[in-house]
C-alpha positions as CSV (number, residue, x, y, z in Angstrom):
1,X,-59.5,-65.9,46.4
2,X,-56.6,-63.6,47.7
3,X,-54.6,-61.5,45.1
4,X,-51.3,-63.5,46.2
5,X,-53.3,-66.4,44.6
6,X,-52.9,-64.7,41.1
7,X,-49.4,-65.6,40.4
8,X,-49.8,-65.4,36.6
9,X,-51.3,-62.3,37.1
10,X,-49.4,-60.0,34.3
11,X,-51.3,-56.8,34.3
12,X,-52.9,-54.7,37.3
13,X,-55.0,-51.4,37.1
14,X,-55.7,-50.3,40.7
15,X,-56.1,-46.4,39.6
16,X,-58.2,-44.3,41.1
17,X,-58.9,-46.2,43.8
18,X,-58.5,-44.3,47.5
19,X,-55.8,-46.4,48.9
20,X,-53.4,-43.9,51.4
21,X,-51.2,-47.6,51.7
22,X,-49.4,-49.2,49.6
23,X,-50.9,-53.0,49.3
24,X,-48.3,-55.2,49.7
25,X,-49.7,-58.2,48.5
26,X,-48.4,-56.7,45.2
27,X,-45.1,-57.6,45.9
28,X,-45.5,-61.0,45.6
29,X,-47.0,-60.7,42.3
30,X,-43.2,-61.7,40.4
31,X,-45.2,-62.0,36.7
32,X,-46.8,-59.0,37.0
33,X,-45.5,-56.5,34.1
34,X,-47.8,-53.7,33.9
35,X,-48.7,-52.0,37.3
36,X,-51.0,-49.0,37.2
37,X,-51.0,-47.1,40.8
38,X,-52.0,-43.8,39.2
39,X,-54.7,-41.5,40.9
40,X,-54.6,-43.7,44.4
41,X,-53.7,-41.1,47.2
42,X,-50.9,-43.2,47.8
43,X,-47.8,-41.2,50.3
44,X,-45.0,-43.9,49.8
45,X,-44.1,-46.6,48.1
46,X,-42.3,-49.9,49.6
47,X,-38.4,-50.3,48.6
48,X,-39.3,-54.1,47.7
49,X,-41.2,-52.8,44.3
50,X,-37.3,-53.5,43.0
51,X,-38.5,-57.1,43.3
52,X,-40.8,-57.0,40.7
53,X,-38.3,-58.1,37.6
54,X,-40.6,-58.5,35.1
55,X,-42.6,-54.9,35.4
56,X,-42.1,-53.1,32.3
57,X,-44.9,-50.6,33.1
58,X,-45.5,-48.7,36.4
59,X,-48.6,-45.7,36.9
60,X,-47.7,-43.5,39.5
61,X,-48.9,-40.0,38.4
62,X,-51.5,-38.2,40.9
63,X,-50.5,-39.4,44.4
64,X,-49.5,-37.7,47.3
65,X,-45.7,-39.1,47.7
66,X,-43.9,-38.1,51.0
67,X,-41.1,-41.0,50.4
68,X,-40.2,-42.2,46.5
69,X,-37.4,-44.7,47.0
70,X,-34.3,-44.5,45.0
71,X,-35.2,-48.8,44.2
72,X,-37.7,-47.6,41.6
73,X,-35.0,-46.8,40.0
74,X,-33.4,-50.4,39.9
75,X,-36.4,-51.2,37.9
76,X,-35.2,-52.4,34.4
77,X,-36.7,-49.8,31.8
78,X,-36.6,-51.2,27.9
79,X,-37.9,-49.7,25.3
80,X,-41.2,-50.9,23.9
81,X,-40.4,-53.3,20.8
């Protein structure tokens, strides 16, 4: 099976895992609402992460960011019930 075949998938941990890329198949992960990226040596992040509407939760502490793209900021933030 390929991640893309997940598409119920709601919650991924990929931290501290030594990934300098960004894996894309991510992004077509649309139920995903908790993303942890943390502690991956990642440099930049892809603008489409904005795609993701239903992420509630993003990890990104401990990488090695060259590029952060303003679209992370598109991201709908709501406070936790």
């Amino acid at each position: 099976k390929k991640i893309t075949d997940l598409r119920n998938l709601r919650k991924l941990n990929l931290s501290n895992n030594n990934f300098e890329n960004f894996p894309e198949e991510i992004l077509h992960l649309n139920n995903l609402n908790t993303l942890d990226l943390s502690l991956m040596g990642l440099k930049s992040i892809p603008k489409e992460i904005a795609g993701l509407k239903n992420l509630r939760e993003l990890g990104l502490s401990s990488n090695n960011f060259e590029i952060f793209p303003k679209e992370i900021l598109e991201l709908i933030v709501l406070a936790p019930d």
